[in-house]
N, C-alpha and C positions, 0 to 999 in steps of 0.2 A: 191199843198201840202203845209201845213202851218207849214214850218219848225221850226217859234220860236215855236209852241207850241207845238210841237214834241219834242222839246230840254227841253222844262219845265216840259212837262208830264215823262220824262225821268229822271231829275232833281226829282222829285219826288219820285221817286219811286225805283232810280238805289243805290244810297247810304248807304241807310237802308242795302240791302242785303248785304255788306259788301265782294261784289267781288273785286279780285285780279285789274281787268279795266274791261271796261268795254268802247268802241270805236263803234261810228256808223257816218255813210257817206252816203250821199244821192247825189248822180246825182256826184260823186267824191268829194264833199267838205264833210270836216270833221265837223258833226253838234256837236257832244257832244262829249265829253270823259270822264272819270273817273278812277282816280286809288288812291286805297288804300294809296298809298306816293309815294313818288318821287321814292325808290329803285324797284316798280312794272312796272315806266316808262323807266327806264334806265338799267334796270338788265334782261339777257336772261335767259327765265325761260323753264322748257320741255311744249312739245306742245302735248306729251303722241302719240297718235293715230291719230292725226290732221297731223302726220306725212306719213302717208298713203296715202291721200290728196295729198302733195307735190310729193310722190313718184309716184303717178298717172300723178300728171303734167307732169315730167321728163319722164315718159311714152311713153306719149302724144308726146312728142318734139321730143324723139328718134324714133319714128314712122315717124309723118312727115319728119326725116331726112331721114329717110330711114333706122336706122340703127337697129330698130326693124322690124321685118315683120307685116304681115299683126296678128290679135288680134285671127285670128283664127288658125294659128298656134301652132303645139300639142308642150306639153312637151318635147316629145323628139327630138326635134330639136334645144332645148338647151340643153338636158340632156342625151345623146343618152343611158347610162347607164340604166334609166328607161325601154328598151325595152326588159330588163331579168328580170323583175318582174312578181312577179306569177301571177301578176292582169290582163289581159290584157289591162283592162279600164286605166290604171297609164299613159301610151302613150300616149294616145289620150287627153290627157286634155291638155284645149286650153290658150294657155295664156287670152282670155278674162275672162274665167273660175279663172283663181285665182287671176282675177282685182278684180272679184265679189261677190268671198270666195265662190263659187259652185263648187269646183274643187274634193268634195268630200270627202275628207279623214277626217279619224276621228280622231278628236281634242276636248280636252275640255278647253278653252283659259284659265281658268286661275287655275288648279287644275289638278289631274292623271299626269300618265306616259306620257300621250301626251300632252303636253301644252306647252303654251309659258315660263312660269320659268322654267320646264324641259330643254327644247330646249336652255335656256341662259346658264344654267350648263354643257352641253358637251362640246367638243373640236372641232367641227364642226355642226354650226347651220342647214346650207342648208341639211347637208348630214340627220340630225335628220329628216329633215322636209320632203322631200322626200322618206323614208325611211315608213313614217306612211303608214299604212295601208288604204282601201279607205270602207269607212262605207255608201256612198249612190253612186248611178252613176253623174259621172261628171256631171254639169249644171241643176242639179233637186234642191238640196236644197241647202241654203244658211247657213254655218257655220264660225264666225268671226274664221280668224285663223291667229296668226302675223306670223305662219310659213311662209303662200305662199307671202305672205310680203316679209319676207328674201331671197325666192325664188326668187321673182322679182328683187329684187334690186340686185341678182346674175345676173340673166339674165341684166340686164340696166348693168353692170361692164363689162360683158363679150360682149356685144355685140358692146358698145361703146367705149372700150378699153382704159378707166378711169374711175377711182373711181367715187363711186355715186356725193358726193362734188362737184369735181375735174367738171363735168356735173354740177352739178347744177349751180356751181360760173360763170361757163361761159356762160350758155344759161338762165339762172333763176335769181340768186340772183342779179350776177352782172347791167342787168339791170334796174332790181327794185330797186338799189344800196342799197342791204340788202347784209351787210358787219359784222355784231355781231351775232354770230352765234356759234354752237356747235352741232358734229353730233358725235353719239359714230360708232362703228362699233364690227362686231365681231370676233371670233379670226385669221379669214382668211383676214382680212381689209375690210370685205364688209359693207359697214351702215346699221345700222338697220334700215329694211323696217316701218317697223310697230308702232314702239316707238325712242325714244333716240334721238331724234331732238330739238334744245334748241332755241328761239329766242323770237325777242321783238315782242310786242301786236301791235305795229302801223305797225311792219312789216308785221304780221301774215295780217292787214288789206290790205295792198298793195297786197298780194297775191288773196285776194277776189275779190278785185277791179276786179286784172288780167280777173279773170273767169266771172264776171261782163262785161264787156267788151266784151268779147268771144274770149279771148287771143290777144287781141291789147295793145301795151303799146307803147305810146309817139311818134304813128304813123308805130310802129313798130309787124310786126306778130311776137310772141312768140309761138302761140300755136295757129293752125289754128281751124276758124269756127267749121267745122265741127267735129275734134276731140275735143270741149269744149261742144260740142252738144252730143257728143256720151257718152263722159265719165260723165258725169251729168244728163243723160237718164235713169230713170227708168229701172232697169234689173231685178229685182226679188223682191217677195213682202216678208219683213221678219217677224218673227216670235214674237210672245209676249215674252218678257216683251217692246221689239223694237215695233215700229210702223211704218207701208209707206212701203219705197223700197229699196233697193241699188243699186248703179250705181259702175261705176269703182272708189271703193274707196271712194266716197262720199254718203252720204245718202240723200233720198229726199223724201218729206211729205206735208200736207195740213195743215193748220191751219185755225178756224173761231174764231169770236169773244166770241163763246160758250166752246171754250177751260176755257177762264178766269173763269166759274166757277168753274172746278175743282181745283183750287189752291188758290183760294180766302183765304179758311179756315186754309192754315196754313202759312197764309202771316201775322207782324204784324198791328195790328187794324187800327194803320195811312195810312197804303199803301191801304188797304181794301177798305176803302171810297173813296181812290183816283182812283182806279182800277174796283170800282165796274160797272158791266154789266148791261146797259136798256133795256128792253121790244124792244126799237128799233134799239139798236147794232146790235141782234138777225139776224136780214135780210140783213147784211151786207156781202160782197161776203169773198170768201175764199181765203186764199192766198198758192202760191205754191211756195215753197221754197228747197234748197237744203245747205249742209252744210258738214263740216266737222268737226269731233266730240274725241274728247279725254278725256280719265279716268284723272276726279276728277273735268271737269269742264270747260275744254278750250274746246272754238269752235267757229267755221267763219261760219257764214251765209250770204246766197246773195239770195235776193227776185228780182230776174229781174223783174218784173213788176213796185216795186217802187224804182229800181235802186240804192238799198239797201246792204249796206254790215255791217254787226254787228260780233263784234269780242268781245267776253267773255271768259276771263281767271279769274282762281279761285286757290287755294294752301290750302283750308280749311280741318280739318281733316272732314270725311266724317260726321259724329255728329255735327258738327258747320256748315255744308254746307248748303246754301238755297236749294228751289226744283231744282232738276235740270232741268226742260224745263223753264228754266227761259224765251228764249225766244219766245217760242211757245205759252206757256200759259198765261206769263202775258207782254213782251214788244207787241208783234205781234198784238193780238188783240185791244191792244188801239193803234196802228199804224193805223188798218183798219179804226179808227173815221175818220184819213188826208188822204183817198184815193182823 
């Protein structure tokens, strides 16, 4: 892999878009970076949904401790309450189930009675959120919802008998020695599953690495093999205007060098010629990637095949935003020239 020209083809084409940074690492070393000024490199900014992600990892780690059970374990063995609900289906939904937002209930994330700024307006979020009604059977369809987010990160509280943080800083952050940081909670102390997690883009990258890796850091297991394998697995294919699958928390997809035409046309003219697709890119293999994703533009991607982690953070209002598969459709593909 030709990593100076990886860095200039990047060089090219990453500045113009006018992202918040914009950070990629090959094989662990830092090939390029970019950020808008200095206060995008040193200032913790929200991570939005990317927080889900993290929440997933701490998952992960309380499982290997033992201190979650197994993933298939129902609801009401953290909520025994749920077993007087008129549904019968509310019980049986498994915590894998609301890793993977199939747990059924009907939400519409960001509008109605059921949603997430509904659910930030009452006096107890978890209780709002188990309370919704269930509109498909558990593990058939996939519905984004930050409720079973809050859900979760009740259950991570209750089972390891510390604040989400309180977990993170000592099995998580503090390794990665990601120390700037900011996590809201809600009115019960529990952090927000789903959003409200504030930190820096080089940290955001250290976390990629992490799963890069397959939860090893500095000789040390964090997050065993097999739970960085499962929770990054393929679990349900989602729906348009989404593309690919969902895993626990993280999203995962294919990309070829035939993405870069659909974005060509509303790229400016300079980057067009630099980005533009050959007749023989066309036969170039695809790549399978997996990523973590937050409203308005932040997101960590990691291409195990080319030992790739790329982290894009963005603050734009939505009218001044570039596309947003910035890197599916247009870094990815001219990545595939340095296979």
């Amino acid at each position: 892999m030709n990593l100076s020209s990886i860095h200039d083809m990047l060089h090219s084409i990453i500045p113009a878009l006018d992202l918040r940074s914009c950070l990629v690492s090959v094989q662990g070393e830092l090939i390029y970076q970019h950020y808008r000024n200095e206060e995008a490199k040193t200032r913790i900014a929200k991570i939005n949904s990317c927080t889900k992600s993290v929440l997933s990892a701490l998952v992960c780690m309380a499982m290997d401790q033992g201190k979650i059970p197994d993933a298939s374990t129902p609801l009401s063995f953290f909520f025994p309450e749920v077993q007087t609900d008129a549904d019968a289906r509310k019980p049986q939904i498994t915590l894998e189930q609301l890793l993977t937002m199939t747990a059924g209930f009907n939400w519409d994330e960001f509008g109605g009675q059921n949603s997430f700024p509904r659910m930030t307006r009452t006096d107890h979020w978890v209780h709002f959120a188990l309370e919704q009604t269930l509109s498909h059977t558990p593990g058939t369809h996939m519905e984004y919802n930050s409720g079973v987010s809050q859900i979760l990160s009740a259950i991570l509280m209750q089972q390891t008998g510390m604040s989400v943080n309180t977990f993170a800083e000592r099995y998580l952050f503090d390794p990665l020695e990601i120390t700037d940081y900011e996590w809201e909670s809600d009115p019960q102390g529990v952090h927000t599953g789903g959003f409200g997690l504030k930190m820096l883009p080089a940290d955001l990258l250290k976390f990629g690495q992490l799963f890069l890796q397959k939860g090893q850091w500095n000789g040390t297991t964090l997050i065993t093999h097999d739970l960085v394998n499962r929770s990054t697995t393929p679990a349900i294919a989602v729906s348009p205007p989404n593309h690919g699958y969902y895993a626990w928390y993280w999203w995962v997809d294919t990309c070829s060098a035939e993405s870069a035409r659909f974005i060509e046309d509303v790229l400016p003219t300079d980057i067009q010629s630099t980005t533009a697709i050959a007749p023989s890119d066309l036969a170039l293999p695809s790549l399978n990637y997996y990523y973590a994703r937050g409203f308005g533009g932040q997101f960590v991607y990691i291409v195990p095949a080319l030992e790739l982690v790329v982290v894009l953070t963005n603050d734009k209002r939505k009218k001044e935003k570039p596309p947003l598969d910035v890197f599916p459709r247009l870094i990815a593909p001219q990545l595939l020239r340095y296979l």
